[in-house]
C-alpha positions as CSV (number, residue, x, y, z in Angstrom):
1,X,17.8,31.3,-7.5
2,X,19.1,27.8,-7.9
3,X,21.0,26.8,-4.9
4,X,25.1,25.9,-5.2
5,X,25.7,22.6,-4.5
6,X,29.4,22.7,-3.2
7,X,28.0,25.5,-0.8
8,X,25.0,23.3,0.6
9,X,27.8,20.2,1.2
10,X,30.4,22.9,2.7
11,X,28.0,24.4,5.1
12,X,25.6,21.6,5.9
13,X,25.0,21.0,9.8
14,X,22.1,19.6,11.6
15,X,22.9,21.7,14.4
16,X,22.5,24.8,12.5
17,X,19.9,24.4,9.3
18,X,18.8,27.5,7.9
19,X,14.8,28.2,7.6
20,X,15.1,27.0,4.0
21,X,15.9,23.3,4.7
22,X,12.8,22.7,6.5
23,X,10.6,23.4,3.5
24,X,12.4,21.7,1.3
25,X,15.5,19.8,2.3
26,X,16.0,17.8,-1.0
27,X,18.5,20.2,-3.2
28,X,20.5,19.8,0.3
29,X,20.1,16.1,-0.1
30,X,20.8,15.9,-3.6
31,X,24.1,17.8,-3.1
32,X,25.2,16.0,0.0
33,X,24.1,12.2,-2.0
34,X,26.3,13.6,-5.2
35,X,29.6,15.1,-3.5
36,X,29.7,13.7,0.0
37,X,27.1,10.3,0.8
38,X,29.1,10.2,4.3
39,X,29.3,13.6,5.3
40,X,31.6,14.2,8.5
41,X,30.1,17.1,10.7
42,X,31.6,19.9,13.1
43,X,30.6,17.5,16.2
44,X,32.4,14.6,14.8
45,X,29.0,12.9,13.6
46,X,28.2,11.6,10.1
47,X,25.2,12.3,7.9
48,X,24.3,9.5,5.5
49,X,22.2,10.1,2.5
50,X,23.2,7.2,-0.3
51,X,20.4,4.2,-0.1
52,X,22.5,1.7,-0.9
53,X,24.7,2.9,2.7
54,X,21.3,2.9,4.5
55,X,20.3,-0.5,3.4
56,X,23.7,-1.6,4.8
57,X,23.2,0.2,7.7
58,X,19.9,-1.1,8.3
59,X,21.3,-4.7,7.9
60,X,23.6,-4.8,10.5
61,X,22.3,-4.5,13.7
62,X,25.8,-5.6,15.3
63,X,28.2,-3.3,14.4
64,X,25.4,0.1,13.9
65,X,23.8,-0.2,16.8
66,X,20.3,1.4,17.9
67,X,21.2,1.7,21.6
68,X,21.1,5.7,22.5
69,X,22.1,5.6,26.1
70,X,25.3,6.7,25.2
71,X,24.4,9.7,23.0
72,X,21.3,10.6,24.6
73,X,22.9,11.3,28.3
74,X,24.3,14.2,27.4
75,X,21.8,15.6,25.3
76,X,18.4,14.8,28.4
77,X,20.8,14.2,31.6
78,X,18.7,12.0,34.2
79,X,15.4,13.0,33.1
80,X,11.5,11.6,32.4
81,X,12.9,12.2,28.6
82,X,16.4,10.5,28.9
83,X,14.5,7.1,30.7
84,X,11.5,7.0,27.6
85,X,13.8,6.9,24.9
86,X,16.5,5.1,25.8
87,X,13.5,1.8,26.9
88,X,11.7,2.1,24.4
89,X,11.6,-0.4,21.5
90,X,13.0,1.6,18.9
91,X,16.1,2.9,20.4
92,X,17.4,-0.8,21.5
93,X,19.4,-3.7,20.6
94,X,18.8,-7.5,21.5
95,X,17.8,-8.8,23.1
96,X,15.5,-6.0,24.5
97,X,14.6,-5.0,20.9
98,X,13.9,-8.1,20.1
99,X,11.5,-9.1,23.4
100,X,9.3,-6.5,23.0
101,X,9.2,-6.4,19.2
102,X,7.4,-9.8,19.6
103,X,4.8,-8.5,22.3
104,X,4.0,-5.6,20.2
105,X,4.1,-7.0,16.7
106,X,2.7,-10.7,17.2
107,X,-1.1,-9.0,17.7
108,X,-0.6,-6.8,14.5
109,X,-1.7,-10.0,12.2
110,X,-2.9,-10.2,8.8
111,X,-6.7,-11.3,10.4
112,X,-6.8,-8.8,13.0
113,X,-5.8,-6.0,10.2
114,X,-8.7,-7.3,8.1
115,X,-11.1,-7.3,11.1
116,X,-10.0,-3.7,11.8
117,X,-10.6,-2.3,8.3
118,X,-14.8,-2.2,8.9
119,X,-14.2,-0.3,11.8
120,X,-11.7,2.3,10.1
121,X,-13.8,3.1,7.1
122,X,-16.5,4.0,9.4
123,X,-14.3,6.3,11.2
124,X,-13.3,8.0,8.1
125,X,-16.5,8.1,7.2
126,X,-17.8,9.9,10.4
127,X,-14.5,12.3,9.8
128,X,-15.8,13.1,6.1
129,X,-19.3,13.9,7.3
130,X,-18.8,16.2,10.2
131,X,-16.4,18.2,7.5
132,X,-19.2,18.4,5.2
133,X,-20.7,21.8,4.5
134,X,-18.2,23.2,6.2
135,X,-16.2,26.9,4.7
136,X,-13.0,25.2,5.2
137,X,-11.5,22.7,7.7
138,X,-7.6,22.0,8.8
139,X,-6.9,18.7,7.1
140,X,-4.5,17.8,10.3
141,X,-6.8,18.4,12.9
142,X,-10.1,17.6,11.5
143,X,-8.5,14.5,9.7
144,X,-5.0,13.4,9.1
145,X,-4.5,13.2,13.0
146,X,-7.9,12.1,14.3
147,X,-7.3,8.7,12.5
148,X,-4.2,7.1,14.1
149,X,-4.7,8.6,17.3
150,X,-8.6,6.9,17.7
151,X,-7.2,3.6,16.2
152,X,-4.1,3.8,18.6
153,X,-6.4,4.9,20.8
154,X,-8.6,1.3,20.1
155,X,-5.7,-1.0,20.3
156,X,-5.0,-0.2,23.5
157,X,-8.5,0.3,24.7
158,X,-8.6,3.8,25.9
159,X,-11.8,5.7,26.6
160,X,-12.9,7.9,24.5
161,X,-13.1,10.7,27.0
162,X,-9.1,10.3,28.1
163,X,-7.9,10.9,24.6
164,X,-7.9,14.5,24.2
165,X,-4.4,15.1,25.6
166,X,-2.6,12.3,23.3
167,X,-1.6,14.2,20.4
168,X,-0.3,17.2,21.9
169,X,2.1,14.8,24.8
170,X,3.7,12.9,21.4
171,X,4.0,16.1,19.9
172,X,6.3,17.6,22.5
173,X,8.1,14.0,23.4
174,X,8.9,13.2,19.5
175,X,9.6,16.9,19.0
176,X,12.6,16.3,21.7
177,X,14.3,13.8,19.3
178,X,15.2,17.3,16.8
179,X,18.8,17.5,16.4
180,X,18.9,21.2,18.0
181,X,17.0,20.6,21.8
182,X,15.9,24.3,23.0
183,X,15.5,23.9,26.9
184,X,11.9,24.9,26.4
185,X,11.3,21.8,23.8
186,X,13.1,20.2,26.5
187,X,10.8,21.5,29.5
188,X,7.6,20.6,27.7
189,X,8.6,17.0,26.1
190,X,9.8,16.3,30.3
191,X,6.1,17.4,31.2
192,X,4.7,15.4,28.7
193,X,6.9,12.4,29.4
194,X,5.6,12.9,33.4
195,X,2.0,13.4,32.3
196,X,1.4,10.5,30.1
197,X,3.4,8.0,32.9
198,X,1.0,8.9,35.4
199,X,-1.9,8.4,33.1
200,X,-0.7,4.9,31.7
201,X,-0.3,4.0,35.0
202,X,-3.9,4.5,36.6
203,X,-5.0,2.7,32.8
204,X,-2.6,0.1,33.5
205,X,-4.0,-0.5,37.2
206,X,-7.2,-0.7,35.3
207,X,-6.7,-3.1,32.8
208,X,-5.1,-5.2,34.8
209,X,-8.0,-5.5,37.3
210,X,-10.1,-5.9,34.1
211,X,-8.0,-7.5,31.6
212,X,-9.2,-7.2,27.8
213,X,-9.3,-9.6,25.2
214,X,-5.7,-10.1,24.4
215,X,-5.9,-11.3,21.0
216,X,-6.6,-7.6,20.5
217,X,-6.1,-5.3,23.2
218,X,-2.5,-4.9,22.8
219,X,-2.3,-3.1,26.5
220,X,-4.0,-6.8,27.9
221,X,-1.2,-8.6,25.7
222,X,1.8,-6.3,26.9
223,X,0.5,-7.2,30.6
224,X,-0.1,-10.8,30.5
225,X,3.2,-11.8,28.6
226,X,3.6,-14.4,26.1
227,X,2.9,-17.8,26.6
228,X,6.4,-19.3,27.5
229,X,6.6,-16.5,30.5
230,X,8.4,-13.5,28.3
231,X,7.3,-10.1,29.6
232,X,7.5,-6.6,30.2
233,X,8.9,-4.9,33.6
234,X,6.6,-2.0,34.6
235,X,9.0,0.4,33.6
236,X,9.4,-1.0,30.4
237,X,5.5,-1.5,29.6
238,X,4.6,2.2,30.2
239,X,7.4,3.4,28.4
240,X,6.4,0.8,25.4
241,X,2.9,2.0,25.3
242,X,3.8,5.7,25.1
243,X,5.8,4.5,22.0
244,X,3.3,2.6,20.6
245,X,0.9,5.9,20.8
246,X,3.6,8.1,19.3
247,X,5.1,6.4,16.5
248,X,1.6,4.5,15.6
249,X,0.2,8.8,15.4
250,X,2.9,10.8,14.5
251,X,4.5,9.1,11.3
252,X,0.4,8.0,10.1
253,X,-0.9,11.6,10.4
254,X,2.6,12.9,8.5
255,X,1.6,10.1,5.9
256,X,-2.0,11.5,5.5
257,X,-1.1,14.9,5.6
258,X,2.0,15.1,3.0
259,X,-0.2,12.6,1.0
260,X,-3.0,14.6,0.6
261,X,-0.6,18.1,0.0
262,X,1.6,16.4,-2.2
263,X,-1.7,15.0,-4.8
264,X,-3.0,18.7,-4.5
265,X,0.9,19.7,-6.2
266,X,0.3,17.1,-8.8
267,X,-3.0,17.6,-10.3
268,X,-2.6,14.5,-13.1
269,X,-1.2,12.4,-10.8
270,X,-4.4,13.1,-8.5
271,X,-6.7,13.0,-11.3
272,X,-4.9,9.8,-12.3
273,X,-5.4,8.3,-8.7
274,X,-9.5,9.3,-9.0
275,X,-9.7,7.8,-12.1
276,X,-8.3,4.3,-11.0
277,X,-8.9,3.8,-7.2
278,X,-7.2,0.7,-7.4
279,X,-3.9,2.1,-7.4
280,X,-4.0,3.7,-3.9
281,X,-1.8,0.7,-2.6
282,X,1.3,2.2,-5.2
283,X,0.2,5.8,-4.7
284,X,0.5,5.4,-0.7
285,X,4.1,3.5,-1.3
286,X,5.3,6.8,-3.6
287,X,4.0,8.8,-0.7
288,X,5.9,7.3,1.6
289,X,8.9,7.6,-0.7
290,X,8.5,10.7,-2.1
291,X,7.9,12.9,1.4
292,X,8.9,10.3,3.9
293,X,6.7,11.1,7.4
294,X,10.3,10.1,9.1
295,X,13.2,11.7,7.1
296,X,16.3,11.3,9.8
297,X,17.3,7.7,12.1
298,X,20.1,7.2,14.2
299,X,22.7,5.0,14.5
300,X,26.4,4.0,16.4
301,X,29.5,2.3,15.4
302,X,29.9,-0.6,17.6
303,X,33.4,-0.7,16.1
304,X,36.1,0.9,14.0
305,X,34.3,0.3,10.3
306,X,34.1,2.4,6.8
307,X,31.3,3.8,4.7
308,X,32.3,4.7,1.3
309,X,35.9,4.5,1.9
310,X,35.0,6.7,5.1
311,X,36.5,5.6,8.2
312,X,34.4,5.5,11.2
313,X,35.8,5.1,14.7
314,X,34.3,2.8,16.8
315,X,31.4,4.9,18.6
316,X,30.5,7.1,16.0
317,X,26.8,8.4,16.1
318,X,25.6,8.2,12.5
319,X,22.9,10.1,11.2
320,X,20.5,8.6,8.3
321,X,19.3,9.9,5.6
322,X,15.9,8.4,4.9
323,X,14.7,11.1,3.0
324,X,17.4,11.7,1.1
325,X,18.1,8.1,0.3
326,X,14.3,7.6,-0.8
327,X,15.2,10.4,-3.6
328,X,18.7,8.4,-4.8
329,X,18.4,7.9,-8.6
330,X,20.6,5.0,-8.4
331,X,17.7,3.3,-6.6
332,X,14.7,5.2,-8.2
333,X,14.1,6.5,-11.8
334,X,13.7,10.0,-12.3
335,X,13.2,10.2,-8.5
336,X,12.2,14.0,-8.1
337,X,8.9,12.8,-10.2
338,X,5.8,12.2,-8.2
339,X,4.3,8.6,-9.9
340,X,1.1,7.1,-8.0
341,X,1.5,3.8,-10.0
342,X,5.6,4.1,-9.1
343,X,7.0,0.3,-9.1
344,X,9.1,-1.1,-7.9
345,X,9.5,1.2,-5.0
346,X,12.1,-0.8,-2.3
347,X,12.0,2.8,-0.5
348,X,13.1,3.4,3.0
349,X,10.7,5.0,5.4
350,X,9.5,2.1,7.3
351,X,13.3,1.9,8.0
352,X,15.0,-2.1,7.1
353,X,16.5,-5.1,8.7
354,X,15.4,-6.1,12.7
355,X,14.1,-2.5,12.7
356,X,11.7,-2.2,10.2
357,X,8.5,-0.1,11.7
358,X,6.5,-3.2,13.6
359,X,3.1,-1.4,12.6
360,X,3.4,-0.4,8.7
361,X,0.5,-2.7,7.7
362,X,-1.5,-0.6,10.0
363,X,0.1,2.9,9.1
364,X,-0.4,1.2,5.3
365,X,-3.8,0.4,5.8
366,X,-4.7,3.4,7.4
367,X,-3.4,5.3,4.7
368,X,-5.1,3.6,2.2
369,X,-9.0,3.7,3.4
370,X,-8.1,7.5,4.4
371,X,-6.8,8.9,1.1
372,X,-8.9,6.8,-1.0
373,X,-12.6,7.6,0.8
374,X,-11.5,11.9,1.1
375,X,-10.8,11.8,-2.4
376,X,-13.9,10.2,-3.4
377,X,-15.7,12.4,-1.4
378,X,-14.1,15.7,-2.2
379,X,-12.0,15.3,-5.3
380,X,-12.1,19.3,-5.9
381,X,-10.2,20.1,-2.5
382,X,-7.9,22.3,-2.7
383,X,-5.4,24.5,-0.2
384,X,-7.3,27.5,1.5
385,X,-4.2,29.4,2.5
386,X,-0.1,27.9,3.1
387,X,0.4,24.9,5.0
388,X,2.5,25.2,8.3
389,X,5.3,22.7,8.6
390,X,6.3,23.7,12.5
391,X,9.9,23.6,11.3
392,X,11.2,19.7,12.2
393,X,13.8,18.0,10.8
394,X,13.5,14.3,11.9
395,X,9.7,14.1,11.3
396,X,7.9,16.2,7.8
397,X,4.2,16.6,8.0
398,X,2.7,19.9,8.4
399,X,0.3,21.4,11.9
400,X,-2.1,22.6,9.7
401,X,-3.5,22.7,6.4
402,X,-6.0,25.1,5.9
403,X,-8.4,23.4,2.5
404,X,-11.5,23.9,1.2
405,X,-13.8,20.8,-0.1
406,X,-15.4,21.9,-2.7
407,X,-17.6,18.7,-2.1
């Protein structure tokens, strides 16, 4: 049964969104883009979803602002959560933002992404052959998250043998960031905040009586500063690494994951992308626009301003619609159609403006060598049973997907 449109706008709410929405949030989106792009909610909040409004928002920094001391005290109180995500880069103005944006981006060169790439097909490769012969595998665990998480894992020069507990800490952090906190999400994200501090700190001690080669250990680079004396304080580098291990796994192995789901709904688009490898570079773009790994940001009015003939007070917490915006047709043709060889594609998900994700060459690149090698190794996968999402709003990849090779 086709869903009403006027009853999706009239009862939309982040704090309460029914089972429904997590599968598939885009008839919501669709209704919300059509009859209300700036959609006022219970709590006084707004929810954007017009990309034209995200672009704007994205491209002033001064008046939407990024800092979310302010909305985030209520929601953590003083706790291990509450001091992560309100130092980290992402959720920061200038000139914080823009301080540590320069540590952790400088590194992340053109040269040092072509001298990773060797070393990433390998990987994949290794991946591909352990799955081989094999009844069926969980393209999350045995692949999609395995990636990011060892090449994270590489920049900053952990061990091997400390990496096991990486995934499951961002998982309960990042799963804190969900518009509805339970106080058990809330419990286990605190935990995991704790636990990862303590471990970054004995690495930290480490490196710093061993310092790496900077140009690319980014843990050696966060230490020593840049040249002109710029640097982190201790708080601020332990919280910056976490970050850098969270959003450099979470949104890659969501990438993958939806990716490699998504080709599997589209046959002839799949078949298509076989057929010419050389457009994985557009197919990975219309992945990224077509099931965005990050589908909500936040924002807040630094002053009174209007969206769409919308007023907004000053200190207004703005929600953004990045997956919704990434299916507006005034932007994109036909935009519920899957197209691997889609462009133009000016979608959102790496975010815009003084924001814009400080790793997507990597997340792009990682991407690329893994869809591209699994598909020429097992081009007859297919789903051995229903994917589980975990039901999240902000961030869409699944916890498992149970597939078969067919090699």
């Amino acid at each position: 049964m086709t869903p009403d449109p006027a009853a999706l706008v009239r009862d939309f709410d982040l704090a309460r969104l029914p089972p429904a929405f997590y599968d598939d949030p885009y008839p919501t989106y669709h209704a919300l883009r059509r009859h209300a792009p700036v959609k006022r909610l219970a709590d006084g909040t707004v929810f954007i979803t017009r990309h034209d409004l995200l672009t704007r928002i994205y491209r002033d920094a001064r008046i939407f602002s990024s800092d979310k001391k302010r909305e985030f005290a209520p929601k953590f109180g003083a706790t291990p959560l509450f001091e992560h995500h309100t130092t980290s880069l992402v959720f920061n103005d200038p000139p914080l933002h823009t301080r540590v944006r320069r540590l952790i981006a400088d590194p992340l060169t053109p040269r040092v992404m072509a001298a990773m790439e060797p070393g990433l097909v390998m990987l994949v490769e290794r991946l591909l052959d352990a799955m081989a012969g094999r009844g069926e595998v969980d393209l999350i665990a045995d692949f999609a998250a395995a990636i990011p998480v060892e090449v994270i894992g590489n920049l900053l020069d952990i061990p091997q043998d400390e990496r096991g507990p990486l995934r499951d800490w961002s998982l309960d952090i990042l799963g804190a960031l969900e518009p509805v906190l339970t106080p058990q999400a809330a419990a286990r994200g605190n935990r995991s905040v704790a636990a990862f501090l303590a471990y970054l700190d004995t690495l930290v001690a480490r490196r710093r009586a061993r310092p790496g080669n900077a140009e690319h250990d980014i843990l050696t680079r966060l230490i020593l500063g840049e040249p002109d004396g710029a640097r982190l304080t201790a708080k601020e580098l332990l919280h910056n690494c976490i970050f850098l291990l969270n959003a450099g796994h979470e949104t890659t192995t969501n990438l993958i994951g939806n990716g490699l789901v998504t080709l599997l709904a589209h046959p002839a688009e799949r078949q298509r992308l076989i057929a010419e490898p050389a457009l994985i570079r557009s197919a990975v773009e219309e992945m990224l626009r077509y099931e965005s790994p990050v589908q909500l940001g936040n924002r807040i009015s630094t002053e009174a301003t209007e969206l769409d003939g919308v007023a907004l007070p000053a200190g207004t917490p703005i929600h953004l619609g990045i997956g919704a915006a990434n299916r507006d047709p005034a932007q994109f043709a036909d935009p519920d159609r899957f197209d691997v060889g889609r462009t133009p594609n000016r979608h959102l998900a790496f975010a815009a403006g003084i924001h814009q994700c400080a790793g997507l060459s990597l997340a792009r690149l990682e991407a690329g060598v893994a869809i591209s090698l699994f598909l020429a190794r097992y081009p007859r996968y297919a789903l051995a049973g229903p994917p589980a999402r975990g039901g999240r709003a902000r961030f869409r990849g699944f916890l498992q997907i149970p597939c078969t090779l067919h090699g």
